[in-house]
N, CA, C and O atoms as a Tinker XYZ file with bonds, in Angstrom:
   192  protein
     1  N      1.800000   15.345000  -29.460000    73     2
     2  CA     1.306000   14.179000  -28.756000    64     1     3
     3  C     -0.083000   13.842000  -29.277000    63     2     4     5
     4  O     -0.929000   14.719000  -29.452000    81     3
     5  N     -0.286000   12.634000  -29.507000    73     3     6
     6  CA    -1.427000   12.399000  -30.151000    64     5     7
     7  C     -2.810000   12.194000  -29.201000    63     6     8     9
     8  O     -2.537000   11.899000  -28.038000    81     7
     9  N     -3.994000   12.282000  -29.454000    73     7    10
    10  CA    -5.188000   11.783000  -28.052000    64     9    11
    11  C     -4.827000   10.472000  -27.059000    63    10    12    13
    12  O     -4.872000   10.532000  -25.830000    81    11
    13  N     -4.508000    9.429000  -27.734000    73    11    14
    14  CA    -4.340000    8.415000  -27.238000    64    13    15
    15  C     -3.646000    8.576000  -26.263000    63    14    16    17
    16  O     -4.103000    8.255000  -25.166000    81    15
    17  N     -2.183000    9.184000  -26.385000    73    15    18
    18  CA    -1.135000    9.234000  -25.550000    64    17    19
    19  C     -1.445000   10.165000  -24.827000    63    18    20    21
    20  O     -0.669000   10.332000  -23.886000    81    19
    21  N     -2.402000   10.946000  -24.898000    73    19    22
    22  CA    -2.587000   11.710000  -23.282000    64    21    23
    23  C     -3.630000   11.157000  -22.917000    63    22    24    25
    24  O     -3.688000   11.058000  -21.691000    81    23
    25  N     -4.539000   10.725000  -23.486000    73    23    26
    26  CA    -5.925000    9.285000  -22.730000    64    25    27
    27  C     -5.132000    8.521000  -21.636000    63    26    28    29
    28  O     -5.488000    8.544000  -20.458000    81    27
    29  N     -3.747000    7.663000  -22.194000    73    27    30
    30  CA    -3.503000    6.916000  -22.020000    64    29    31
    31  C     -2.323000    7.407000  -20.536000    63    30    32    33
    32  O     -2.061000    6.701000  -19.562000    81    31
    33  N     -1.958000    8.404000  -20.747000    73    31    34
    34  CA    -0.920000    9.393000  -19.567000    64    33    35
    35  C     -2.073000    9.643000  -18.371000    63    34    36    37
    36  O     -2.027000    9.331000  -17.181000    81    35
    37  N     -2.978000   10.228000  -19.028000    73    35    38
    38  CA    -3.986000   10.456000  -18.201000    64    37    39
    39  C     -4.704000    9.411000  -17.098000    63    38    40    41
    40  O     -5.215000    9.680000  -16.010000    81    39
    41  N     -4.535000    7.953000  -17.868000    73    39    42
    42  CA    -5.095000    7.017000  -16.863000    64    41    43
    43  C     -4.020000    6.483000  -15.970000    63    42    44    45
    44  O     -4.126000    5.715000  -15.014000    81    43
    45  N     -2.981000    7.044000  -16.476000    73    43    46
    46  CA    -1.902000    6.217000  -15.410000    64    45    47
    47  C     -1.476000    7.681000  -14.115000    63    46    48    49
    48  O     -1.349000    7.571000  -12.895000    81    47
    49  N     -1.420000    8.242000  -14.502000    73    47    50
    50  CA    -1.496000    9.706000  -13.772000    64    49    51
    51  C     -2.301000    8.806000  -12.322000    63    50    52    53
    52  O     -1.823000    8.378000  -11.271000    81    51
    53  N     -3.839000    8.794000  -12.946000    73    51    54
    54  CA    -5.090000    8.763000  -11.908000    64    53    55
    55  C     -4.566000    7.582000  -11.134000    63    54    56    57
    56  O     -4.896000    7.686000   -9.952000    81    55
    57  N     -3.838000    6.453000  -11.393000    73    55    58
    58  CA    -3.928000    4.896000  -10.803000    64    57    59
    59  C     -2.504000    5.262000   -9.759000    63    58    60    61
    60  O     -2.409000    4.851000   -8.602000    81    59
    61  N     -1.615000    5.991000  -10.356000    73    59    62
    62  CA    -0.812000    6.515000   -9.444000    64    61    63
    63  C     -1.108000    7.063000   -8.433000    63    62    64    65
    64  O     -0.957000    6.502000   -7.348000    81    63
    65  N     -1.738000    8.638000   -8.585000    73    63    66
    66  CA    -2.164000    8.894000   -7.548000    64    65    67
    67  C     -2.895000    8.650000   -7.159000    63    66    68    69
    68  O     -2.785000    8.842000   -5.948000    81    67
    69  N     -3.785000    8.264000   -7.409000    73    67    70
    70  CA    -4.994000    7.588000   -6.911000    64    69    71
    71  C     -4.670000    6.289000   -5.786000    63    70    72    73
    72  O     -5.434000    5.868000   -4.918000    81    71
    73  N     -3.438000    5.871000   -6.075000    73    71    74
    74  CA    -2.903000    4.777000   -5.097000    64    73    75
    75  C     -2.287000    5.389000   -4.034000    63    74    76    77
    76  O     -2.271000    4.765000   -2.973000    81    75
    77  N     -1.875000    6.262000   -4.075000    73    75    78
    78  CA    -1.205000    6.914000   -3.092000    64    77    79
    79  C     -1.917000    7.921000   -2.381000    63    78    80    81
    80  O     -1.311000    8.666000   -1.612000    81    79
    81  N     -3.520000    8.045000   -2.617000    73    79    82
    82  CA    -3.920000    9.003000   -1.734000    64    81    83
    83  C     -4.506000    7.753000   -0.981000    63    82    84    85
    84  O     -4.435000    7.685000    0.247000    81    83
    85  N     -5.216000    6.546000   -1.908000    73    83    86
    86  CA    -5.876000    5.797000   -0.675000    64    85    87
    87  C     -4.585000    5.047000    0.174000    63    86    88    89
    88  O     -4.863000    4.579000    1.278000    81    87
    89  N     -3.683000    4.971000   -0.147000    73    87    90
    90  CA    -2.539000    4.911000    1.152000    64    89    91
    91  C     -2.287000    5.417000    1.842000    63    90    92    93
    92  O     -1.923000    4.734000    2.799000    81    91
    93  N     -2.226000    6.813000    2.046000    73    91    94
    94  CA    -2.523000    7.591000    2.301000    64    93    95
    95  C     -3.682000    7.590000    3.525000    63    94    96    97
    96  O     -3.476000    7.646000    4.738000    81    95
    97  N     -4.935000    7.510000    2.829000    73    95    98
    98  CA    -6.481000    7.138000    3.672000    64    97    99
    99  C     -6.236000    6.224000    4.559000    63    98   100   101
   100  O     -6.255000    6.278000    5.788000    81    99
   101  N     -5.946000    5.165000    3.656000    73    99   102
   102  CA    -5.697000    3.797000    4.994000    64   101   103
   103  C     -4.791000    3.966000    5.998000    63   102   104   105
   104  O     -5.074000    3.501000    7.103000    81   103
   105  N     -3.578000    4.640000    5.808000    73   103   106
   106  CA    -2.814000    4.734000    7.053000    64   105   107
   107  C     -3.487000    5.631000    8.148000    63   106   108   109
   108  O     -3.518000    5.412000    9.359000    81   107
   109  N     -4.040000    6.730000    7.434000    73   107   110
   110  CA    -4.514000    7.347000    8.465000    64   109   111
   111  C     -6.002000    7.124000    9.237000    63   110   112   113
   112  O     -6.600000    7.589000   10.208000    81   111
   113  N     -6.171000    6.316000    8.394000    73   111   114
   114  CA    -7.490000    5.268000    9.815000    64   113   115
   115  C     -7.217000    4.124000   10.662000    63   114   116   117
   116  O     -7.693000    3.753000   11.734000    81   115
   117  N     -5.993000    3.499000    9.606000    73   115   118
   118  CA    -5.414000    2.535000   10.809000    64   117   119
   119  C     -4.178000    2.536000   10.678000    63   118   120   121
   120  O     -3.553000    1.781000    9.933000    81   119
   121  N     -3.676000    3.458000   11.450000    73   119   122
   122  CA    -2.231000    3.736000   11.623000    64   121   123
   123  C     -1.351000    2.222000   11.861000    63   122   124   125
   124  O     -0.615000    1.681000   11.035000    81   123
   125  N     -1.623000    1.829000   13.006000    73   123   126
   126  CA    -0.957000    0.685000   13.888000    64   125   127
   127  C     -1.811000   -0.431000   13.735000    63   126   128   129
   128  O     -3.007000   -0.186000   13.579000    81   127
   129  N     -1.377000   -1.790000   13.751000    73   127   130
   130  CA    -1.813000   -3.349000   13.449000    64   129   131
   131  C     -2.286000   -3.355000   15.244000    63   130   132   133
   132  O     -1.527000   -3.003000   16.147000    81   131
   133  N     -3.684000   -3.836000   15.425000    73   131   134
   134  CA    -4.374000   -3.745000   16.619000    64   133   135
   135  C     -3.333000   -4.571000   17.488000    63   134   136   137
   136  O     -2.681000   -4.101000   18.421000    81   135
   137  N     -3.260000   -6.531000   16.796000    73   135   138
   138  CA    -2.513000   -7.238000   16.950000    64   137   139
   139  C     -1.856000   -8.191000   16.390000    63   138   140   141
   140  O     -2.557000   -8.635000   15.481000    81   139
   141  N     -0.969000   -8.684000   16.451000    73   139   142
   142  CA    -0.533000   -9.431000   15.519000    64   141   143
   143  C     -0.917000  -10.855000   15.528000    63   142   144   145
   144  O     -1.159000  -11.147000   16.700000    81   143
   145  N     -1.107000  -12.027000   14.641000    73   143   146
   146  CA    -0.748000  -13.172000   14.526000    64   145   147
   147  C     -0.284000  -14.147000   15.701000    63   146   148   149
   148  O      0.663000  -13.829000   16.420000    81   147
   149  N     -0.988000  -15.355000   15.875000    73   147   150
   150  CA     0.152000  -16.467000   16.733000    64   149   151
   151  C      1.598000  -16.491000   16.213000    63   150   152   153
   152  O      1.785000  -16.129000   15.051000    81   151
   153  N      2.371000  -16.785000   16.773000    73   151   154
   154  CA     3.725000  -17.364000   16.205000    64   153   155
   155  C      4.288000  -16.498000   15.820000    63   154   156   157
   156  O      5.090000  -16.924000   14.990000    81   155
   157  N      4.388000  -15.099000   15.962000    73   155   158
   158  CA     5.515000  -14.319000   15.505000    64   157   159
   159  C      6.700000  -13.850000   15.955000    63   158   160   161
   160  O      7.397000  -13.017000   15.376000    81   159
   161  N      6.958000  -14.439000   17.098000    73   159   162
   162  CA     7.923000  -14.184000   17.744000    64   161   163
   163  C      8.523000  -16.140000   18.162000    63   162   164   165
   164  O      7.833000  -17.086000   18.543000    81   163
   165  N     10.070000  -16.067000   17.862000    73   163   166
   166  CA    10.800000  -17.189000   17.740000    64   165   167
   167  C     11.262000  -17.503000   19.645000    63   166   168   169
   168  O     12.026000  -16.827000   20.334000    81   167
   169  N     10.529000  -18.653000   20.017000    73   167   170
   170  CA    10.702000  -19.292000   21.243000    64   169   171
   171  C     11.612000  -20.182000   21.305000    63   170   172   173
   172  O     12.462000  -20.148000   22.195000    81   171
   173  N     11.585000  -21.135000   20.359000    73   171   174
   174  CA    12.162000  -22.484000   20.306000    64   173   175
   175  C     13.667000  -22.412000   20.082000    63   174   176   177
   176  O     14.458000  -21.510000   20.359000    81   175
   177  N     13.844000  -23.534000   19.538000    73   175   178
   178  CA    14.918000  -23.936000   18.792000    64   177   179
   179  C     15.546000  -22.823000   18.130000    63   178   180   181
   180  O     14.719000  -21.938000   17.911000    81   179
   181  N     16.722000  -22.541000   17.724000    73   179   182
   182  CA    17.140000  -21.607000   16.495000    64   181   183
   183  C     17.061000  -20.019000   17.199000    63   182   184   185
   184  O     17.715000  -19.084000   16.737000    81   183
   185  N     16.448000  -19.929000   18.000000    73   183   186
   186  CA    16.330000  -18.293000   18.941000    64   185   187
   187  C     17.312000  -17.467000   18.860000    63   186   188   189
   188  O     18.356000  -17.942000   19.307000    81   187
   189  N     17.368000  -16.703000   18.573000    73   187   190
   190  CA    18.365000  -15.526000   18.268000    64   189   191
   191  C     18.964000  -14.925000   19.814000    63   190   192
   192  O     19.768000  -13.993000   19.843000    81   191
């Protein structure tokens, strides 16, 4: 394997996990959505 290709393994390694620990982080500071949005629930017309 040449430098490049483990430079280059190496930065995708980090962006991987690196995404998945701060997902990780974020869920576990804000688990649950405080509240949601106007309008997310169907009143009108078309109502299930």
């Amino acid at each position: 394997m040449s430098a490049i290709a483990i430079v280059f393994f190496v930065i995708a390694a980090v962006l991987v996990w690196g995404g998945l620990v701060a997902a990780v982080l974020a869920l576990a500071a804000r688990p649950e959505v405080a509240s949601y949005p106007e309008g997310g629930e169907q009143d009108g017309p078309g109502a299930a």
